[in-house]
C-alpha positions as CSV (number, residue, x, y, z in Angstrom):
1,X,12.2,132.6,151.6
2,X,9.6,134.2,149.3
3,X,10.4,137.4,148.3
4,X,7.6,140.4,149.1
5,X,5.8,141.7,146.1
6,X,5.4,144.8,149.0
7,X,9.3,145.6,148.1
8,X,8.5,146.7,145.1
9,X,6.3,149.4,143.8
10,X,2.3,149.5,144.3
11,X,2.7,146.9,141.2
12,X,0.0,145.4,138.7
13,X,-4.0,144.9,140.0
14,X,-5.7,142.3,139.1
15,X,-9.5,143.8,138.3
16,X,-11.6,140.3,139.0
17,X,-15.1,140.1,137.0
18,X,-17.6,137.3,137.2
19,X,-21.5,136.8,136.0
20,X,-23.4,133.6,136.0
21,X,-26.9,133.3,136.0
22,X,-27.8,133.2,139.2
23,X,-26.8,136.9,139.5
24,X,-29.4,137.8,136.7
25,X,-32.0,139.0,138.8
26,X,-29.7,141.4,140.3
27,X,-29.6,143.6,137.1
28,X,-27.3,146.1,135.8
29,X,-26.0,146.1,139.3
30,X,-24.0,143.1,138.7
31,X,-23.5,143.2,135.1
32,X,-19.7,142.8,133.9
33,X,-20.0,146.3,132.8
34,X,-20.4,147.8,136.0
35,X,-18.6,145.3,138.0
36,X,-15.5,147.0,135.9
37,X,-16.2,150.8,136.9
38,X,-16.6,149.6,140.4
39,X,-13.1,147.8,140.3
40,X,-10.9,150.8,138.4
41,X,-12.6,153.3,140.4
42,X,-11.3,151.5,143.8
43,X,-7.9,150.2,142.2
44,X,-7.2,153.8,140.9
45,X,-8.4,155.6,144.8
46,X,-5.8,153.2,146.5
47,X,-2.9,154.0,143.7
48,X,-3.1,151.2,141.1
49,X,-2.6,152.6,137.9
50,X,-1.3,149.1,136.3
51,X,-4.6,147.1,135.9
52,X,-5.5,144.0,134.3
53,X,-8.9,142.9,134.0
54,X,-10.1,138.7,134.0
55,X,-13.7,138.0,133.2
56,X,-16.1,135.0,133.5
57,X,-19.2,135.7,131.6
58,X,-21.8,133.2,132.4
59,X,-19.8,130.6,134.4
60,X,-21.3,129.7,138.1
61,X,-19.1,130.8,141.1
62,X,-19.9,126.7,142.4
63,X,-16.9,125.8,140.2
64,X,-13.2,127.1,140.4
65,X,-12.9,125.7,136.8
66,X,-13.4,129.3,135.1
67,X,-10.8,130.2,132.8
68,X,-10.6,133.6,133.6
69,X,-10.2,133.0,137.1
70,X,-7.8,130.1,136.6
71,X,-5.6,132.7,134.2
72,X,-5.6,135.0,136.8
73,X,-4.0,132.4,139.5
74,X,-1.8,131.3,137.0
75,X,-0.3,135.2,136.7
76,X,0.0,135.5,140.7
77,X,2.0,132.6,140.8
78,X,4.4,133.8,138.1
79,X,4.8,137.1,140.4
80,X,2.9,139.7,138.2
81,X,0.0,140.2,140.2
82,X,0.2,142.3,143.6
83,X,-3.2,143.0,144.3
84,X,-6.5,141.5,143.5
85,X,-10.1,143.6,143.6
86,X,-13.6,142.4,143.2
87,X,-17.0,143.7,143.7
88,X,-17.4,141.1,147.0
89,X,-16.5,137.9,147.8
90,X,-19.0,135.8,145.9
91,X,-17.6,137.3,142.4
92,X,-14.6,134.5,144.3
93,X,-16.6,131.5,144.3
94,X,-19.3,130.2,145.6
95,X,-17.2,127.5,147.2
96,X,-16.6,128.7,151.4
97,X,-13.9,126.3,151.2
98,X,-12.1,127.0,147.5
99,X,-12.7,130.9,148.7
100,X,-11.3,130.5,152.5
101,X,-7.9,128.5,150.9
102,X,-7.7,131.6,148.7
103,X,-8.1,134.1,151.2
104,X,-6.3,132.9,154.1
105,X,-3.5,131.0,152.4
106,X,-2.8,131.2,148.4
107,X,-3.2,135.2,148.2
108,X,-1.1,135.3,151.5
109,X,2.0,132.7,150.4
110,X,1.8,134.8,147.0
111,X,1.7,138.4,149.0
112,X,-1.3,139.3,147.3
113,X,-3.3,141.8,148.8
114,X,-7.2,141.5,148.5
115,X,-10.2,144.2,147.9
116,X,-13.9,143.2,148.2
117,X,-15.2,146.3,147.5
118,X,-19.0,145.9,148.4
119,X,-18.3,143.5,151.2
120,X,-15.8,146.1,152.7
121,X,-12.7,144.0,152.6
122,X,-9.3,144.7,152.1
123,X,-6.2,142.6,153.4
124,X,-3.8,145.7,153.5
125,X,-6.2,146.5,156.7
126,X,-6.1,143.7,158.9
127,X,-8.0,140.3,159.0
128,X,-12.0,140.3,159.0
129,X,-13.5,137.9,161.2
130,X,-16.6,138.0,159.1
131,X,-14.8,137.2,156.0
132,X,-14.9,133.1,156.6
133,X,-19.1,134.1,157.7
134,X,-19.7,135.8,154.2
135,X,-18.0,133.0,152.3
136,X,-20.2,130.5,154.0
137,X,-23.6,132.8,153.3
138,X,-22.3,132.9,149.5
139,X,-22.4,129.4,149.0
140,X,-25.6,129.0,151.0
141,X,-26.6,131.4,148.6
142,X,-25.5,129.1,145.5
143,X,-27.4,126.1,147.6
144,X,-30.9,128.5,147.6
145,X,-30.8,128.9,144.4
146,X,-29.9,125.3,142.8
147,X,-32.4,124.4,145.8
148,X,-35.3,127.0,143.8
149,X,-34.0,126.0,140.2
150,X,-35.0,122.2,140.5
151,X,-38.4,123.0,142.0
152,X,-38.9,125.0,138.7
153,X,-37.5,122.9,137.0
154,X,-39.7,120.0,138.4
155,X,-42.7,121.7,138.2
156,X,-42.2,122.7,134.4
157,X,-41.1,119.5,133.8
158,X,-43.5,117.3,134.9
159,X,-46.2,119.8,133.3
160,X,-45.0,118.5,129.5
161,X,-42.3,121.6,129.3
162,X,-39.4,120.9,127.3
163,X,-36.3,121.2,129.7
164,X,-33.8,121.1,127.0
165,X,-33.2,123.1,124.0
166,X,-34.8,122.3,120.8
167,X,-32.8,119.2,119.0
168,X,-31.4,119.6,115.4
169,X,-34.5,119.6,113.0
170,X,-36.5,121.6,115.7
171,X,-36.7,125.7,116.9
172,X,-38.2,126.9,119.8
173,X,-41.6,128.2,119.0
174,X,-41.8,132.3,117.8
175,X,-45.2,132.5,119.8
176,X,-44.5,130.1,122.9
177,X,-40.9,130.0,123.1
178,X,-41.3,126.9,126.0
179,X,-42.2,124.7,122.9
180,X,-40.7,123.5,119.7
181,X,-41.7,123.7,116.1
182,X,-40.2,121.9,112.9
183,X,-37.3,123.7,111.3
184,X,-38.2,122.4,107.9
185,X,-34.0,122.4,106.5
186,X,-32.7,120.4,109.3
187,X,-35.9,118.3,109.4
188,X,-35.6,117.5,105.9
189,X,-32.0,116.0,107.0
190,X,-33.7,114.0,110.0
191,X,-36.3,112.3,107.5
192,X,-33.4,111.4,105.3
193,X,-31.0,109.6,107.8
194,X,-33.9,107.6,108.6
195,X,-34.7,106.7,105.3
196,X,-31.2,105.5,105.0
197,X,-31.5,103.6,108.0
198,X,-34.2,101.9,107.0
199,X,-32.3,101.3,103.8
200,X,-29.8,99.2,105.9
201,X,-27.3,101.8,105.4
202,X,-24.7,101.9,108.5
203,X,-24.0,105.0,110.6
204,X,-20.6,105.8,108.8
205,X,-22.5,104.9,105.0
206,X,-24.9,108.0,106.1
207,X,-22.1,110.4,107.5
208,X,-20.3,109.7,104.7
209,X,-23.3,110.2,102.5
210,X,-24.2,113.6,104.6
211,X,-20.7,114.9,103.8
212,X,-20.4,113.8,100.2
213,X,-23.5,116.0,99.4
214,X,-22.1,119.2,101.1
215,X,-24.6,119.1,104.4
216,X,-23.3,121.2,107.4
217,X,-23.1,118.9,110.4
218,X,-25.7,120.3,113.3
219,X,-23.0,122.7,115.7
220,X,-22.4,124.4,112.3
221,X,-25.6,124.4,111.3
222,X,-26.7,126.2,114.4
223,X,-23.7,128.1,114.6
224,X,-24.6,129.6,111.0
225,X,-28.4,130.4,112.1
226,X,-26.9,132.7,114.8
227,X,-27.5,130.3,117.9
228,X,-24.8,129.0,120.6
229,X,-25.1,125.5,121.2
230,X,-23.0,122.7,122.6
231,X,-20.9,120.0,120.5
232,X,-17.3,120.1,119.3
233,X,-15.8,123.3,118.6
234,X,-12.5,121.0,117.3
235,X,-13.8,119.9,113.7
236,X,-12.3,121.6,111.0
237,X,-14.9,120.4,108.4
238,X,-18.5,121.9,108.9
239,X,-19.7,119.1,106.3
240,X,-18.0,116.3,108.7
241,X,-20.5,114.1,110.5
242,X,-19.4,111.9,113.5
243,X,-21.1,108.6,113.8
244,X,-22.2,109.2,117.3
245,X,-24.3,112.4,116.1
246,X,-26.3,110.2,113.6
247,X,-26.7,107.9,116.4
248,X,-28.2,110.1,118.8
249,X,-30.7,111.5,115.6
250,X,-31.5,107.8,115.0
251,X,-32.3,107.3,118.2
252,X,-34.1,110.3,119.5
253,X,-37.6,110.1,120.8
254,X,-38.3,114.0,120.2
255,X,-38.6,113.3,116.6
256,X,-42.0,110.8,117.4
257,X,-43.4,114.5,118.7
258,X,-42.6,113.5,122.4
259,X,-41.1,115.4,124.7
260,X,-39.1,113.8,127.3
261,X,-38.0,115.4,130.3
262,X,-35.2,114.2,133.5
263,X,-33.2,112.3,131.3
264,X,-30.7,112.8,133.7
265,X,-29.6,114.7,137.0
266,X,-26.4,115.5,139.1
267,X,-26.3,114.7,142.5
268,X,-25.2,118.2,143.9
269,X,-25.4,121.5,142.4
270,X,-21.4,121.1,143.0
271,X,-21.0,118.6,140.6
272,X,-21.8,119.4,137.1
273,X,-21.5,115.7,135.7
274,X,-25.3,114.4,134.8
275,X,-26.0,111.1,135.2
276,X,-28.2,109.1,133.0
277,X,-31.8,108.8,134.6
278,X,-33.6,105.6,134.8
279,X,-36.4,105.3,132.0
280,X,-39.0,104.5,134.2
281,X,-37.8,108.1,136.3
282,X,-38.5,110.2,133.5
283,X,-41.3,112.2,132.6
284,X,-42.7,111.3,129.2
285,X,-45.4,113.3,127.2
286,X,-46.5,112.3,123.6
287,X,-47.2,114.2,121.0
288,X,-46.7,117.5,122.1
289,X,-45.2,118.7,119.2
290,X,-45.1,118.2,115.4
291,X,-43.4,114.7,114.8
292,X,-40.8,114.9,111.9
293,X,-40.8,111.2,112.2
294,X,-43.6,109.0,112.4
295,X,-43.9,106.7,115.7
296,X,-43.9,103.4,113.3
297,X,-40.5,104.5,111.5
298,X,-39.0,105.1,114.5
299,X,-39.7,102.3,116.3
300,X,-38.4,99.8,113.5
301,X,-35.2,101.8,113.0
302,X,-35.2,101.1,117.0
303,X,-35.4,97.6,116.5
304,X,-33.2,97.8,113.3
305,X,-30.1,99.7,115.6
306,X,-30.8,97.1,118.7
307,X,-30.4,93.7,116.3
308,X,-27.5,95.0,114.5
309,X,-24.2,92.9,114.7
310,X,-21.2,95.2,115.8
311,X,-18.8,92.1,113.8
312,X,-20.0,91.7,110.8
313,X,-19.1,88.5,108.6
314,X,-15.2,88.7,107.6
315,X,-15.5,87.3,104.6
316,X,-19.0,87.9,103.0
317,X,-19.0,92.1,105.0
318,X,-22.0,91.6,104.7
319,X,-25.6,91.6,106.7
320,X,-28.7,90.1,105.9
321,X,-32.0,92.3,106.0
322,X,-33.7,89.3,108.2
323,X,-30.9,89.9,111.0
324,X,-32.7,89.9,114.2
325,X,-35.8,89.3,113.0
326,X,-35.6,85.5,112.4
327,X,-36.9,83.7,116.2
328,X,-36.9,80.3,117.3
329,X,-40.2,79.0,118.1
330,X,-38.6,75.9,120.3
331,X,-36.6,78.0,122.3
332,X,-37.2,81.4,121.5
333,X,-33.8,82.3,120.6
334,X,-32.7,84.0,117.4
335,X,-31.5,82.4,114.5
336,X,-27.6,83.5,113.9
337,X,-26.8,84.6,109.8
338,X,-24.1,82.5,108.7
339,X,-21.9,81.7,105.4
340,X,-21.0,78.2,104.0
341,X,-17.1,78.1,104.9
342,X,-16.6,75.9,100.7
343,X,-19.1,77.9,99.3
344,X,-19.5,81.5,100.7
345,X,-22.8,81.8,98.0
346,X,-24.5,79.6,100.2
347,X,-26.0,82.1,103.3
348,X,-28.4,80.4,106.1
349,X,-29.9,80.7,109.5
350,X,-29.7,78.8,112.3
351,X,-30.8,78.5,115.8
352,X,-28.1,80.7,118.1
353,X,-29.2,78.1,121.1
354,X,-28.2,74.9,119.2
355,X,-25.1,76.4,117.6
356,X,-23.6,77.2,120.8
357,X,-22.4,74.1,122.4
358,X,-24.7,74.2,125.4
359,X,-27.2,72.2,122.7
360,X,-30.1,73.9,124.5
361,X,-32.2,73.8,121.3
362,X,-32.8,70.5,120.6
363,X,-32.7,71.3,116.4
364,X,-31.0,73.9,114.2
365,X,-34.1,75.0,112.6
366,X,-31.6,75.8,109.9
367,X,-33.2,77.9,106.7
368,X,-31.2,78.9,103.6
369,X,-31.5,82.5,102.8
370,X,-32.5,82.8,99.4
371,X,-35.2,79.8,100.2
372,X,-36.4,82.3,102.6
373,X,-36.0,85.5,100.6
374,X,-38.8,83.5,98.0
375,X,-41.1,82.7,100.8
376,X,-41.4,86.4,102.4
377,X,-41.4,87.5,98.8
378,X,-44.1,85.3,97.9
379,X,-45.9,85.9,101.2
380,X,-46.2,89.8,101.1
381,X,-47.3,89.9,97.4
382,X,-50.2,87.7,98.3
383,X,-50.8,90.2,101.1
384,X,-50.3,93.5,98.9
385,X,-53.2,91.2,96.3
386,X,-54.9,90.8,99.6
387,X,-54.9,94.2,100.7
388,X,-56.0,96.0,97.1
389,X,-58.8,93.6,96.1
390,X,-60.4,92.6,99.6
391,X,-59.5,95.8,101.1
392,X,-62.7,95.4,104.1
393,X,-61.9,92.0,104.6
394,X,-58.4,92.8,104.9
395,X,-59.1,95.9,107.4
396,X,-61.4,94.0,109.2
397,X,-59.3,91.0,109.6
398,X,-56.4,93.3,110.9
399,X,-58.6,95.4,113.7
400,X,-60.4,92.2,114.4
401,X,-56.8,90.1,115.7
402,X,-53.7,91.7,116.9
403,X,-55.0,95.1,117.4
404,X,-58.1,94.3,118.7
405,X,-55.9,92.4,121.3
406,X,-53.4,95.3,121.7
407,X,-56.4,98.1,122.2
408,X,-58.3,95.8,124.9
409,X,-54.5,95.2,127.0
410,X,-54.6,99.3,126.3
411,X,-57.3,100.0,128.1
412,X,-57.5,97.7,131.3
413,X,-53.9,99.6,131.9
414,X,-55.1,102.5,131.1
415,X,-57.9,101.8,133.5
416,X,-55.6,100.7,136.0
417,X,-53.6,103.6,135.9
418,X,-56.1,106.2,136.7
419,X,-57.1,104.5,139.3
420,X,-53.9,104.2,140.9
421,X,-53.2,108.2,140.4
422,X,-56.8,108.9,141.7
423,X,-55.7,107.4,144.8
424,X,-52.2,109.0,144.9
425,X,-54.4,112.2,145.4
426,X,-56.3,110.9,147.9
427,X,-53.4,109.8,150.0
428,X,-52.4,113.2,149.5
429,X,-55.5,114.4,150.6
430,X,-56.0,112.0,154.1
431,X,-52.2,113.1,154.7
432,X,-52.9,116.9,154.8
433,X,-55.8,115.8,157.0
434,X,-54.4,113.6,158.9
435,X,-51.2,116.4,159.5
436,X,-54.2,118.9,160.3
437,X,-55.3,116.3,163.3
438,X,-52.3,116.5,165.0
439,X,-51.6,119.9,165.1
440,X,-55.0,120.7,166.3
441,X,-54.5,118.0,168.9
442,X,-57.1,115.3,167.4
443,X,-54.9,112.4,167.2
444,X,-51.6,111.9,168.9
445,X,-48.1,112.1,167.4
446,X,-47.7,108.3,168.0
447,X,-50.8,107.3,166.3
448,X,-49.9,110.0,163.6
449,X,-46.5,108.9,163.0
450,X,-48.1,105.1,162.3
451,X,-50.9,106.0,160.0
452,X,-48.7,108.4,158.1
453,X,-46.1,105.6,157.9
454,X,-48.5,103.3,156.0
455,X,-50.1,106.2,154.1
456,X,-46.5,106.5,152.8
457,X,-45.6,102.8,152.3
458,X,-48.8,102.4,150.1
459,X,-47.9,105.9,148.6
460,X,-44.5,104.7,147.6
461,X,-45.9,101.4,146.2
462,X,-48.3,102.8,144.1
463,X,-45.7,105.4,142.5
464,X,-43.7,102.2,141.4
465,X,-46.6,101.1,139.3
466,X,-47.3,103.9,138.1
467,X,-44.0,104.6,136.8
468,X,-44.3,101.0,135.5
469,X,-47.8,101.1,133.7
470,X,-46.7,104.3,132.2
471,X,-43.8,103.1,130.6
472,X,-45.4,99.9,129.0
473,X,-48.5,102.3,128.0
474,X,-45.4,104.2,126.0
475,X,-44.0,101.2,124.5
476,X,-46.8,99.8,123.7
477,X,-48.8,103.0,122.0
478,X,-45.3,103.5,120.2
479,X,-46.0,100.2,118.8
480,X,-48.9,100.7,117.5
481,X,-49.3,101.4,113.6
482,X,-52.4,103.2,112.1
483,X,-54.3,100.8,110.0
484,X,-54.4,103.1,107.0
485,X,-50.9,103.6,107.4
486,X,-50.4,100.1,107.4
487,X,-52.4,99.4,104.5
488,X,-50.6,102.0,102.1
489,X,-47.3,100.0,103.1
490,X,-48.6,97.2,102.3
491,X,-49.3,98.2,98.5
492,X,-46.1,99.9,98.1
493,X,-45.0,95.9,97.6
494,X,-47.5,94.8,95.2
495,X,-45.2,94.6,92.5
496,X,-42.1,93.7,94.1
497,X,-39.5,91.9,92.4
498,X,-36.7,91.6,95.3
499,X,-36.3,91.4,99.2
500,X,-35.2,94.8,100.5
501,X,-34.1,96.0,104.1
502,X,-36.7,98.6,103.8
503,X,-39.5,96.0,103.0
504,X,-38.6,94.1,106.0
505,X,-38.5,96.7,108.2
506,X,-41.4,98.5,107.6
507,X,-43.5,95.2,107.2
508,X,-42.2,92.8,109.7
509,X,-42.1,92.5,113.0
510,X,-40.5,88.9,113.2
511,X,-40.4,85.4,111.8
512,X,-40.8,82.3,113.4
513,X,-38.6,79.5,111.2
514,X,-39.4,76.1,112.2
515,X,-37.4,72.6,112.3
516,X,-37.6,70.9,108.1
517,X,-39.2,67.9,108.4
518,X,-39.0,64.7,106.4
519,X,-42.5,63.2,105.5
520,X,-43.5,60.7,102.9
521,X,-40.2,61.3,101.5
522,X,-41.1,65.2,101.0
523,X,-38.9,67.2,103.2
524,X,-41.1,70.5,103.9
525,X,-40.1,73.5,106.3
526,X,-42.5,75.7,108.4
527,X,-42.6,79.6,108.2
528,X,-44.5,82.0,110.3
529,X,-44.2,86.0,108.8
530,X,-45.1,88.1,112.5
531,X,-46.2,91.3,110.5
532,X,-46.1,94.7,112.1
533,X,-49.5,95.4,113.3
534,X,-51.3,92.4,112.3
535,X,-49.1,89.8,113.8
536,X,-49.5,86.2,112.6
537,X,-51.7,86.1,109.6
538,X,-52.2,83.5,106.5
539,X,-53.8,85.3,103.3
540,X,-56.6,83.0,102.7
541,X,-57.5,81.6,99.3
542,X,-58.9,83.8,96.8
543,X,-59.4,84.8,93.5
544,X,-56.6,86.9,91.9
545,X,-54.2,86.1,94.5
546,X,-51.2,84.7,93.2
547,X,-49.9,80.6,94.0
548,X,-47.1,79.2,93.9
549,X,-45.2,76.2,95.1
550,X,-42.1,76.8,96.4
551,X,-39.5,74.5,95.9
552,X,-35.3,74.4,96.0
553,X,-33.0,71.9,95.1
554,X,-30.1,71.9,97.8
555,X,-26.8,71.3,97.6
556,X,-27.2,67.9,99.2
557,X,-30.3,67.0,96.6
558,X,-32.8,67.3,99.2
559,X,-35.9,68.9,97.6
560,X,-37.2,71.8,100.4
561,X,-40.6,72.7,99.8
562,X,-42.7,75.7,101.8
563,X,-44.8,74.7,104.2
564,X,-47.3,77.9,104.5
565,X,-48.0,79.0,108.6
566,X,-51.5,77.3,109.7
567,X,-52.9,79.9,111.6
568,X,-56.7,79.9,112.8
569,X,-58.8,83.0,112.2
């Protein structure tokens, strides 16, 4: 049998403090501070001189998890604690059935007696019958006010409000602290781990790169600009950067100028696990704030991250700046990078779908890479010539196909999108009326109950396209690329000497290789260059713009000649 902690003298008091942020609005009254005075005054008037106080500063009272609290339990199980006082019951938990184990049968087993000081409870007096009632109002109490938070939080939300801090490369705005402006130090970090994407450079080549040049990793960062936020507290080196943090750079939307908002949710305000949100449930709003990078960049490194192999070759360890980028126009497939297994010099492509035993491409549209390397190099210098002598003709040929295309497929969703929220708000509006009808006895609850019922079907439908058309409006205005912009890329290659994974990315959007044929004993191969923006498109013949005939001896003594992409304009 347990021995009584009441055998012994009045013993030690535990003085139990808590504050989360639901108890702001309450003021000094419930500050840690004066939850304190409250508790020695009352532990000192009933003869505890022997105190010990346990604080949660900023933890909710949904979750037992606090370590104060779970310190405290700890010491009444080892027999040091004979008493336990708090302002009143919620400063417990917000948790009726957490609290009412620890009222009506851990502090008893343990002989603990129990003072609520506000809520008039103490143990020592006899059972209250309203204890188990108060407990229950507490955690309604937590409910109300998760209940509150998310219809702020929705409202702000959907209203383009950032609902999460500023990431690394951004601070919260000196004038309008609800949005974000550059932080030009980190940003100037953001730019370059893109750049080094873009370089083909792999998420442990830039950590690695970060660290080497002395660069604090972002919780450090933050940490020495005075500001608490999350990440591992663990790592000893501040200039040690984890390859998921450079991930989550590369692939962060904010940096476009976007913010995004509902990225993910719990499903109770007991449970403090998010879950990832759809994309389509999100709230997106573009350029809100100053982009650090622009939408083109990070779209390609997009592409760059979602093509790259996780295996890489194990003999060559290495991967070709065309991976991912090379399509099948048979079958629409990609085109695999592979290595000659006698001569690892010898690098081609070939069709993923033929390769793979189901023979569901009827060819291997197989392509050597340094034949191809001569072809893009030779294709994008004749477009850089292009660009800087026929500069109208250039920018009239690119608005006239592809975007002209794009900007047309814009608008009718566009289009089709405002009319769809135009009659969201009229369903709104025949639903207040039609609410309004029955109560004043106009129409009948059955006939209500069926007209709301469609109003609400049709409601629901047209929220999934909406959702919908918004999302492929994002994509596909994040696809977009200036012309100007375009342009200056292109004459950053005029003089270009060698294939480079930032050429590629920033120029191409994909290449369809076709099948070599064999024709009057000339065996010739097909290749269409998909630029970004401008999509398929054949530099026609003019002065000052460089020809040449392509042609490589293979292995085999096959002469391979380029066959330039016949495209109509």
């Amino acid at each position: 049998m347990k021995q009584s902690n009441k055998n012994f003298a009045v013993g030690t008091a535990a003085l139990y403090c808590r504050l989360s942020r639901d108890d702001n609005m309450d003021s000094e009254s419930n500050s840690i501070s004066n939850q304190k005075k409250i508790l020695q005054k009352a532990a000192k008037e009933k003869g505890y001189t022997d105190t010990i106080f346990f604080v949660d500063d900023g933890i909710t009272g949904t979750t037992m998890k606090r370590p104060g609290f779970q310190k405290m339990l700890t010491a009444i199980e080892a027999g040091y604690i004979s008493a336990v006082f708090v302002k009143d019951l919620s400063r417990l938990g917000r948790n009726y059935i957490e609290v009412g184990k620890l009222t009506e049968e851990f502090f008893p087993l343990h002989d603990v007696r129990l003072v609520a000081v506000s809520d008039g409870v103490d143990s020592d007096e006899g059972e209250d019958d309203f204890t188990p009632f108060k407990n229950i109002m507490n955690e309604y109490y937590a409910k109300d006010i998760s209940k509150k938070r998310r219809i702020v939080n929705k409202m702000k939300g959907n209203s383009g409000v950032p609902l999460s801090p500023p990431p690394y490369g951004y601070i919260k705005n000196p004038d309008d602290p609800r949005f974000w402006v550059v932080e030009e130090e980190a940003a100037a970090v953001v730019r370059r781990i893109y750049r080094m994407a873009l370089d083909g450079f792999g998420l442990a080549e830039i950590a690695a790169a970060l660290g080497a040049d002395g660069i604090v990793n972002p919780t450090y960062y933050w940490r020495s600009k005075g500001t608490n936020r999350g990440g591992s507290k663990s790592t000893l080196e501040p200039t040690k950067w984890g390859h998921t943090t450079i991930k989550k750079i590369l692939t962060l939307q904010e940096y476009c100028g976007d913010v995004i908002n509902f990225k993910s949710y719990s499903k109770s305000y007991k449970m403090k696990k998010r879950i990832e949100n759809p994309e389509e449930n999100r709230a997106i709003f573009l350029n809100v704030h100053e982009a650090i990078i622009d939408r083109a960049t990070w779209e390609k490194v997009q592409t760059l991250m979602k093509n790259t192999r996780r295996k890489r070759p194990s003999v060559t360890q290495e991967r070709s700046a065309f991976s991912g980028l090379l399509k099948c126009p048979e079958c629409g497939g990609n085109l695999n990078f592979h290595f000659n297994q006698n001569n690892h010099d010898i690098k081609f492509f070939s069709c993923q779908n033929h390769n793979s035993g189901l023979r569901k491409c009827s060819t291997t549209h197989y392509i050597r890479l340094d034949f191809l390397e001569r072809v893009v190099l030779y294709e994008v210098k004749r477009l850089a010539c292009f660009a800087n002598e026929y500069e109208d003709a250039f920018i009239k040929a690119m608005v006239g196909r592809s975007a002209k295309v794009a900007e047309n497929d814009r608008v009718r969703k566009r289009r089709e999108l405002d009319a769809l929220v135009a009659r969201d708000k009229e369903l709104d509006a025949l639903f207040e009326r039609l609410y309004e009808d029955n109560v004043n006895g106009k129409i009948d609850d059955a006939r209500f109950a069926k007209m709301s019922k469609r109003y609400e079907e049709e409601q629901g439908e047209n929220s999934k396209k909406i959702k919908a058309l918004r999302l492929e409006l994002k994509k596909q205005e994040g696809r977009q690329m200036d012309v100007d912009q375009f342009l200056e890329t292109v004459r950053r290659y005029t003089d270009a000497t060698e294939i480079t994974q930032r050429m590629v990315a920033e120029l191409i959007d994909h290449i369809d290789v076709y099948h070599a044929e064999k024709k009057d004993g000339i065996t010739t191969q097909r290749v269409v260059i998909h630029y970004n923006c401008v999509g398929a498109f054949e530099v026609p013949d003019r002065r000052n713009i460089p020809e040449e005939d392509i042609l490589m001896q293979t292995r085999k003594g096959v002469a391979l000649s380029y066959a330039p992409s016949q495209i109509a304009v």
